[in-house]
C-alpha positions in Angstrom: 21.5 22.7 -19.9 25.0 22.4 -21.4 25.4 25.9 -22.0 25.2 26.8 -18.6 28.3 24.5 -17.6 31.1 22.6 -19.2 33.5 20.3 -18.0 36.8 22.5 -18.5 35.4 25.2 -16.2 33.7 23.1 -13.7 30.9 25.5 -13.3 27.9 24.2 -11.7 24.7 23.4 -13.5 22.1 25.6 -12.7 18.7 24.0 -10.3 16.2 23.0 -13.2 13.0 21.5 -12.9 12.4 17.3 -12.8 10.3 17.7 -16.1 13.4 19.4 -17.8 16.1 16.7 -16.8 16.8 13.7 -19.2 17.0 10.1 -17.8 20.6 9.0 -16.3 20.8 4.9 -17.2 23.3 3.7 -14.6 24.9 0.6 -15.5 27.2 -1.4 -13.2 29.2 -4.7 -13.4 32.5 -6.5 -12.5 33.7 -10.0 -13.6 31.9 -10.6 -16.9 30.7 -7.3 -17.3 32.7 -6.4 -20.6 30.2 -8.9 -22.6 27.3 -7.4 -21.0 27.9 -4.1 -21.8 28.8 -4.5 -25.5 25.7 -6.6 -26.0 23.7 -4.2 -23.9 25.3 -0.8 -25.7 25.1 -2.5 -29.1 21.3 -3.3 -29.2 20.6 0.6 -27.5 19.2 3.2 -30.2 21.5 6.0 -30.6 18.7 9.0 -30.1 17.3 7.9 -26.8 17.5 11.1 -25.0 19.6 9.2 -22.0 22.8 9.5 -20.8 24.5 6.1 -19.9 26.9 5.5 -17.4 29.1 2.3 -17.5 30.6 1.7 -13.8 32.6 -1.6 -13.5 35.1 -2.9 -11.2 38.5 -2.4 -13.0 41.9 -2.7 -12.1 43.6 0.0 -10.3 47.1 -1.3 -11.9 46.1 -1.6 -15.5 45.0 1.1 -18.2 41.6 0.5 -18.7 40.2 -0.5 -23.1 36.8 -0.9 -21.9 35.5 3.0 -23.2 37.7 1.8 -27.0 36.1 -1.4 -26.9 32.2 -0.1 -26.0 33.0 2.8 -29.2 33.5 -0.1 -31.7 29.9 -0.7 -30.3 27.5 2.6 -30.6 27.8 5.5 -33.2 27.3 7.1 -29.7 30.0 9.3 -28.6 31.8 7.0 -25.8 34.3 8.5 -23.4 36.1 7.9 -20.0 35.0 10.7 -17.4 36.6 13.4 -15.9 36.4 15.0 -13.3 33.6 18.0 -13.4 32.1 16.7 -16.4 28.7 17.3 -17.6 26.5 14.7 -18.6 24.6 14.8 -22.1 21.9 12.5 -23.6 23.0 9.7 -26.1 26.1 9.7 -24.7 28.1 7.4 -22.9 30.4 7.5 -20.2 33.1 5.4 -18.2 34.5 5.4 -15.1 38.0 5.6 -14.8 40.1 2.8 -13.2 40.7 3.4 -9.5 38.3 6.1 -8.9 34.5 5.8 -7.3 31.7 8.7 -9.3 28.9 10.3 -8.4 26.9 12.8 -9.9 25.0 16.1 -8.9 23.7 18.7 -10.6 24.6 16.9 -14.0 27.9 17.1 -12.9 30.3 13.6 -13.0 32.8 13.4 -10.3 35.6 12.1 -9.2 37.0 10.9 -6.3 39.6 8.3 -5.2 38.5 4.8 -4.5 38.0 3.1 -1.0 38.0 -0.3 0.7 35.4 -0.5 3.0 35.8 -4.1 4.8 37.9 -5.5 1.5 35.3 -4.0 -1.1 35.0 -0.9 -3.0 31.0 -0.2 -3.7 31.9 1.4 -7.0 28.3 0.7 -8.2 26.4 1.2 -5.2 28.1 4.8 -4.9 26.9 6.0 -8.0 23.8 4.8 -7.6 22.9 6.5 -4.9 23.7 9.6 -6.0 22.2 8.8 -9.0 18.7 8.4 -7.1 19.6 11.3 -5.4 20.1 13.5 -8.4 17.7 12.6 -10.6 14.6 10.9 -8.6 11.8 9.3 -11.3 14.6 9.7 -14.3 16.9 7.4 -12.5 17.5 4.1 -14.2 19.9 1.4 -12.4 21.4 -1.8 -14.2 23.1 -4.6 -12.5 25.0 -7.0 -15.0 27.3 -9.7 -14.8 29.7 -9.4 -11.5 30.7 -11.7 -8.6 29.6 -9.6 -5.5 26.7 -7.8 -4.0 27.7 -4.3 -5.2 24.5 -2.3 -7.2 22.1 -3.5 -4.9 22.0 -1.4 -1.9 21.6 1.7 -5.0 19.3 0.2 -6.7 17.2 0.3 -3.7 17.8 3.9 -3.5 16.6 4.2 -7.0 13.8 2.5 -6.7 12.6 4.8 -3.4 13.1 7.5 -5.2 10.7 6.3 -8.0 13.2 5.4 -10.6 13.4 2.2 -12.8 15.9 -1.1 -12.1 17.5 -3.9 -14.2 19.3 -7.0 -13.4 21.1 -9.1 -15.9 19.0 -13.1 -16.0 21.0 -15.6 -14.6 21.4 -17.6 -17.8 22.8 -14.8 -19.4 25.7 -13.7 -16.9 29.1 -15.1 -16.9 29.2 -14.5 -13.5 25.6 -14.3 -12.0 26.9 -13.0 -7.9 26.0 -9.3 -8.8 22.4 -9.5 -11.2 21.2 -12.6 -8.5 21.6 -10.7 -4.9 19.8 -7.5 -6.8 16.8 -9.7 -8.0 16.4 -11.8 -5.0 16.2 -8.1 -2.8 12.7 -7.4 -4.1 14.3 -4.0 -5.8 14.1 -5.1 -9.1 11.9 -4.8 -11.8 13.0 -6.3 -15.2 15.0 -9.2 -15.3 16.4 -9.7 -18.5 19.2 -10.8 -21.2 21.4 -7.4 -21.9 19.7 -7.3 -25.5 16.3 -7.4 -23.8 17.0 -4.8 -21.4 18.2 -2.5 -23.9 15.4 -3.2 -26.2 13.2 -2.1 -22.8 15.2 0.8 -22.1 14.6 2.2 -25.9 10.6 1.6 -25.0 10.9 3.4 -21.6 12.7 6.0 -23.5 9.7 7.3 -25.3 7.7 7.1 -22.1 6.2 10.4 -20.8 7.0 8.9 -17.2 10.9 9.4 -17.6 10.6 11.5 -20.8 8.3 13.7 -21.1 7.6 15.7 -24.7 7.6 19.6 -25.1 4.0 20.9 -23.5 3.1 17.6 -22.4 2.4 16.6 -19.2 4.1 13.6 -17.9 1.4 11.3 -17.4 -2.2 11.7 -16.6 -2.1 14.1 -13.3 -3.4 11.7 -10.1 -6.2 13.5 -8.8 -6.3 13.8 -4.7 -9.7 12.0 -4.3 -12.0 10.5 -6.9 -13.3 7.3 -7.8 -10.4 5.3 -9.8 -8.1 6.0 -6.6 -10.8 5.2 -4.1 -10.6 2.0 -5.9 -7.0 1.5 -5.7 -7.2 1.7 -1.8 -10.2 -0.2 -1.6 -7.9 -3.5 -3.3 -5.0 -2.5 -1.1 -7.1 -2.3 2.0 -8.6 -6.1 0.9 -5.6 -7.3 0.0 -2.8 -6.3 2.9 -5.7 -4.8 5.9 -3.8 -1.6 5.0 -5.5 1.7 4.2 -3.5 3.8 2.1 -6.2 6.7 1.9 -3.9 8.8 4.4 -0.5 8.1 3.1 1.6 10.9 1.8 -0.3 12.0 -1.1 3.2 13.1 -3.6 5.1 9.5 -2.6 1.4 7.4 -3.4 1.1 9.6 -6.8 4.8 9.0 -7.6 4.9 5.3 -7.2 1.5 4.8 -9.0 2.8 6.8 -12.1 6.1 4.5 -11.7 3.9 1.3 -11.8 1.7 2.8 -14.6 4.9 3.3 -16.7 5.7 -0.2 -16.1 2.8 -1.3 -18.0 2.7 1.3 -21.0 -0.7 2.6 -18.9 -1.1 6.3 -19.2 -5.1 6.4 -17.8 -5.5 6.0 -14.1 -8.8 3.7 -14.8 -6.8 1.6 -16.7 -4.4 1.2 -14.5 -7.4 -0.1 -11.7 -8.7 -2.6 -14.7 -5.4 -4.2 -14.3 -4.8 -4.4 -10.8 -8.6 -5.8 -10.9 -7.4 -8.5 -13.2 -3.7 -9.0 -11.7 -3.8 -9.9 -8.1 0.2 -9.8 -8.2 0.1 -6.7 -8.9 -1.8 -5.5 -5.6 0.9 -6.7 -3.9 3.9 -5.2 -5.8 1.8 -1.9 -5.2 1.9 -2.7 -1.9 5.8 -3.6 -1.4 6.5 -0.1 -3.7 4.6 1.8 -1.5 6.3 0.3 1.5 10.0 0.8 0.3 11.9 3.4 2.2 16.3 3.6 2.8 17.6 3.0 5.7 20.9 2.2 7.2 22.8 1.5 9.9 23.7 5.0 12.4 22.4 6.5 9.3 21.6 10.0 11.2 25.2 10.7 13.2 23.7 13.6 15.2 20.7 11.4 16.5 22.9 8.6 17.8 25.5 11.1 19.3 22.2 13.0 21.2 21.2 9.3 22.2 24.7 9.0 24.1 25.1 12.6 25.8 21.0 13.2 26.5 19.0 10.3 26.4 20.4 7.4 27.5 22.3 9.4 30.8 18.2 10.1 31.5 16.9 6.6 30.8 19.5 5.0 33.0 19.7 7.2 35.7 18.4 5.4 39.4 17.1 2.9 37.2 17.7 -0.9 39.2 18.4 -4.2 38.1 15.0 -5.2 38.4 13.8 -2.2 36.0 14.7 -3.0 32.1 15.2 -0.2 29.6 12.7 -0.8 26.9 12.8 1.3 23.7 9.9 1.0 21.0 11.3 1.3 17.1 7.9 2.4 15.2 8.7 2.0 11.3 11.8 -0.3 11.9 12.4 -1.0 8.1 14.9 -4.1 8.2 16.4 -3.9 11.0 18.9 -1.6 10.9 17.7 1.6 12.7 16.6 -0.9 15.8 20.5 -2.8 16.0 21.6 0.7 15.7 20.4 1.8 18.8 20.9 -1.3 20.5 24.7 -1.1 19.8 24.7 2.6 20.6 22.8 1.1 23.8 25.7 -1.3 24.7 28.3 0.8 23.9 27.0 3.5 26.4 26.7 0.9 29.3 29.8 -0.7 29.0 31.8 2.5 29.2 29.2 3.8 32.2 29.9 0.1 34.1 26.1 -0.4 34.2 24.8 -3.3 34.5 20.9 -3.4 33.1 18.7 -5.5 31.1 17.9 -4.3 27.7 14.2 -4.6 25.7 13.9 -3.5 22.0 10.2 -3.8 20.8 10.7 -2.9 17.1 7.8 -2.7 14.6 6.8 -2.2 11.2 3.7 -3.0 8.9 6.5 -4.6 6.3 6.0 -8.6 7.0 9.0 -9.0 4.3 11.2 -6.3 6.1 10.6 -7.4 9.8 11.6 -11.4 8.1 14.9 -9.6 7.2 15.2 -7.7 10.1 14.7 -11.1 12.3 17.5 -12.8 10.5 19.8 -10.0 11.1 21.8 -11.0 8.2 23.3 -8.1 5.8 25.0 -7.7 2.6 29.0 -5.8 2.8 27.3 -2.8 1.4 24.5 -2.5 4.1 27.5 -2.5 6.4 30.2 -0.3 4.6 29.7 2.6 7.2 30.4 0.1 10.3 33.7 0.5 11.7 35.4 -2.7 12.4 35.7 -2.2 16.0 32.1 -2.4 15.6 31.9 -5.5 13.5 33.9 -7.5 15.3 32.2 -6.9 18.4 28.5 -7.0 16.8 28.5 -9.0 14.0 29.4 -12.7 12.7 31.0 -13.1 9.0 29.0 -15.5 7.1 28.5 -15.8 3.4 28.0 -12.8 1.6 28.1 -10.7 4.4 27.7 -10.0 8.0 25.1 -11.2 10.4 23.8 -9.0 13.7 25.1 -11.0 16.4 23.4 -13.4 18.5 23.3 -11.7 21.9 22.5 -8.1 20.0 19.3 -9.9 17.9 18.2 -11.9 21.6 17.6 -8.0 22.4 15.5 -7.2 19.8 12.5 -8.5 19.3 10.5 -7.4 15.7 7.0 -8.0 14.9 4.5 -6.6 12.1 2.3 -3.4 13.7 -0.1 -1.2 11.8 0.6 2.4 13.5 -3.2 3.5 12.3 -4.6 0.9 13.2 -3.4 -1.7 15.8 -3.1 -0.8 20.0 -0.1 1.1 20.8 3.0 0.0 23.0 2.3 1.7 26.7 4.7 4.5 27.2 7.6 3.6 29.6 10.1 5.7 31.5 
């Protein structure tokens, strides 16, 4: 892979397949985090076969000594990135001071850093690309810090059927950061920074995010067969969901991510344990439901809602005649406030004067809690102009929250699509 691209020329990698990219260990922090990563980097093997990339909140004022420090740390080779430069296992990589990183194409880069609403999402930013770039071999670590920012990535990772870390509380200096990741559900290990490494050095060897030469990853998920009739069978008794339909590469990849979780490489054994582990059904269940959504998160869509729809919908409707809309799938919220701003937006600046009904659904009973309560983290709302959040939203701690005549709007409620009577159409 490194022959094909260096970081002095700035060449592009070449597309390989997921099977022949090593795992990427994101690892993000701010006040605190200098402890956390030595402690973290120390106790980490030096043959791994990952990459690990330290993102923290720095300075933009100051030169930054955390990649000096975290070498007096690793006989890894530790170095601060630049821009176009490609990532190799058992290495280990900083972000500059003043910059936000992504990376594609096992490419690090550079860009200047932005304030969005008084925060940079340093963290977040890489993640997300992160999840983007390298799906399954995506692993996200949030340690000590005294904001929100990792969490809205770590989600993405997680989606994508990667693997996610947060620092325990006891162990952080400052516990802002690891706590809002583990209390978002997104989270799988929760752990000291000498415990997660210790995990990380197990996943390492795992064929899940590893795999050997000529070996399959894990045991290949067969499309039918007994041990996964079984797997739905639990599901379907334990949620009234049946998952027998669901898209078959998204149910094989999450399974295999669960499997790995466990050290389980047989699909039988993985149904033995879900027999004996109740809890488990249900974290099946919540990492089959995860999906990433955001606020006007598809631009075209809402400007196509403005100059189309809406000039349809309203037309010769009266006072008497409310628009109703139906959001199938509404995640947490964001998608159906979305439209309901865009809604508001397009009648105020048309004068028209009409009631508004948003039926919004989704089989999620944890999402459509969240989505009720209309409250979101700065990162869920980083793309928000502030005309927008002045007008729609209420600060409260932490965050912003939808506000109160935009949620009266809305009204959210758990639906089965498959299984549960429809909304009647309405024009």
């Amino acid at each position: 892979m490194n022959s094909q691209s260096n970081s002095s020329d700035g060449k592009q990698v070449s597309q390989v397949s997921q099977n022949e990219l090593f795992p990427v260990v994101g690892m993000g922090a701010s006040a605190g985090g200098l402890e956390a990563f030595r402690e973290l980097i120390s106790h980490l093997p030096t043959d791994t076969g990952m990459a690990f990339v330290l993102i923290q909140h720095l300075s933009p004022h100051q030169k930054s000594l955390l990649t000096e420090i975290i070498s007096r740390t690793t006989q890894m080779p530790v170095v601060e990135v630049e821009h176009g430069m490609v990532v190799e296992p058992n290495h280990v990589y900083v972000i500059p001071p003043n910059t936000m990183m992504t990376i594609s194409q096992g490419i690090l880069q550079l860009s200047p850093r932005i304030k969005t609403h008084g925060s940079s999402m340093t963290v977040d930013t890489f993640f997300i690309s992160l999840a983007e770039e390298r799906g399954n071999k995506a692993i996200g670590v949030v340690l000590s810090g005294g904001d929100s920012d990792g969490t809205k990535g770590l989600e993405s990772i997680k989606a994508d059927g990667g693997i996610t870390f947060a620092q325990c509380e006891e162990s952080a200096k400052v516990n802002s950061m690891p706590n809002t990741a583990a209390a978002s559900g997104y989270v799988d290990f929760i752990l000291t920074p000498e415990k997660i490494a210790e995990k990380l050095a197990d996943i390492s060897h795992h064929p899940y995010v590893n795999p050997p030469i000529s070996v399959p990853a894990i045991e290949t998920i067969p499309e039918s067969g007994d041990a996964l009739t079984n797997i739905f069978s639990l599901l379907r008794t334990a949620t009234k969901v049946d998952f027998s339909h669901y898209k078959k590469t998204t149910l094989k990849r999450r399974i295999q991510r669960r499997m790995m979780l466990y050290k389980l490489d047989r699909l039988e054994d993985y149904v033995c344990y879900l027999q004996e582990n109740p809890a488990e059904v249900k974290a099946l269940y919540q990492d089959l439901l995860i999906t990433v959504t955001s606020f006007f998160r598809d631009f075209e869509a809402f400007e196509a809602l403005k100059t189309e729809i809406f000039p349809i919908i309203t037309k010769n409707r009266t006072p008497n005649s409310p628009i109703r809309i139906w959001v199938a799938g509404c995640s947490t919220g964001e998608e159906a406030y979305s439209i309901a701003i865009c809604l508001l937006e397009f009648l105020t600046n048309q004068v028209i004067n009409l009631p508004i009904q948003i039926f919004a659904t989704d089989i999620n009973e944890l999402a459509i809690e969240q989505a009720r309560n209309g409250i979101y983290k700065i990162n869920q709302v980083a793309n928000i102009s502030p005309e927008r959040l002045q007008r729609f939203f209420v600060p409260v701690e932490g965050g912003y929250q939808i506000s109160k005549p935009v949620r009266e709007l809305c009204v959210f409620a758990r639906q089965n699509l498959i299984g549960d009577p429809h909304f009647p159409a309405w024009i």
